[in-house]
N, C-alpha and C positions, 0 to 999 in steps of 0.2 A: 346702271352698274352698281349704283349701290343700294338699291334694293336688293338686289342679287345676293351680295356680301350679306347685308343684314337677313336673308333666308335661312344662305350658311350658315350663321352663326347662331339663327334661334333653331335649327335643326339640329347644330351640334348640343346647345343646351337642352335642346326636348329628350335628345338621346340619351343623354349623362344624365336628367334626372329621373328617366325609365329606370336608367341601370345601377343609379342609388335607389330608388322604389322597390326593385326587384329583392334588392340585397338585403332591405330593411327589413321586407318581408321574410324572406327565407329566416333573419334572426330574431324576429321581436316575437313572430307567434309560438317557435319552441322554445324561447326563453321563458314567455309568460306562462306557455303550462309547464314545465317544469319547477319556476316559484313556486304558480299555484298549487301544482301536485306535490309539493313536499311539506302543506301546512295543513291541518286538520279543518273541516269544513267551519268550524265555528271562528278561525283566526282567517277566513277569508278576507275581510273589509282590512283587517291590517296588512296582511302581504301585501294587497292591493295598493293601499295607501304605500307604503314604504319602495314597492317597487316603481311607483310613479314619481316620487320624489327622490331613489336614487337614479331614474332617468333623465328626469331635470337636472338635477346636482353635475350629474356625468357635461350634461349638452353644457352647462354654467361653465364647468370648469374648463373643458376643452374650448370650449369660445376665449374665455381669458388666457389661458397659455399660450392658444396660437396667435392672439392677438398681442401677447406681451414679446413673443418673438419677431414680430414682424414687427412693430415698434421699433425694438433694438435694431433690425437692422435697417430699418430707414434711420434713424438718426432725428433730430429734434425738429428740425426746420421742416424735414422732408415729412415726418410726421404730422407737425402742423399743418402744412398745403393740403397733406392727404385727406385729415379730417375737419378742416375750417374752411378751405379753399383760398386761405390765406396766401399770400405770395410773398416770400421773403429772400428776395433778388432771384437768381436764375436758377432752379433747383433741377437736377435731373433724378427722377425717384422710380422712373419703371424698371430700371437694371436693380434695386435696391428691393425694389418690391418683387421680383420673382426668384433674387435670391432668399429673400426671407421666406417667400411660401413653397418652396422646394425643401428648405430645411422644418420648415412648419408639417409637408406631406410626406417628409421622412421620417418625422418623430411620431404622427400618428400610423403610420402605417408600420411604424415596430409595435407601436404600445398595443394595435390591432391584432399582431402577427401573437402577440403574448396572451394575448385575453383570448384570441381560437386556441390556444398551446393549453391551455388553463383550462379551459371548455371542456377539451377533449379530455383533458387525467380524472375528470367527477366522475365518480362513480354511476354505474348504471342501477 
C-alpha cells in the first residue's frame, strides 16, 4: 500500500514538473530572442551576460521573499524544527506551513499576472 501512495505522489510530481518544463519553455525562448533582437550584433556577449545574471538575480530574489514569508508565518521555534530538526517541546508547523505557501503562491502568482500584463504593452 505504500508503495502505491509513493507512485501517486512521484507521478503527481513528474507531472507538475512536465508542466513547469512546458511553461519555462513557451517563456525563456521568446524572451531570449526578443533581448537578443533588440541589441546590435556587436553587443551580443553583453545582453547575453546581463540577461543571465538578471535571471539569477530574479530566481535569488523570489527564493528569499518566499522564504522570508513562510518564516514569518511559522514563527521561530516552528522555524527552527523546520530548518534544524531541532525540537523545542511539541510544535504543530504543517497548518503554519501551507498557510504561509498559499500566501507565498498568491503573491507570486499576482507579481506573474503583471509581468504577462507588462509583456503584452512592449511594443511590437
Amino acid at each position: 500500500m505504500l508503495l502505491l501512495l509513493n507512485i501517486k505522489y512521484a507521478i503527481y510530481i513528474a507531472i507538475s514538473l512536465m508542466i513547469l518544463g512546458i511553461g519555462f519553455g513557451f517563456f525563456s525562448a521568446p524572451n531570449t530572442n526578443s533581448v537578443m533582437g533588440s541589441v546590435t550584433p556587436d553587443k551580443y556577449g553583453v545582453a547575453s551576460g546581463v540577461l543571465g545574471t538578471m535571471r539569477f538575480m530574479g530566481q535569488l530574489l523570489s527564493i528569499t521573499v518566499a522564504s522570508a514569508i513562510l518564516v514569518s508565518y511559522l514563527g521561530k521555534y516552528a522555524s527552527l524544527y523546520l530548518f534544524t530538526g531541532i525540537m523545542m517541546g511539541n510544535i504543530t508547523v504543517y497548518q503554519s506551513i501551507i498557510t504561509g505557501l498559499r500566501v507565498v503562491l498568491v503573491i507570486s502568482a499576482v507579481l506573474s499576472f503583471i509581468g504577462v500584463y507588462t509583456s503584452l504593452l512592449r511594443e511590437k
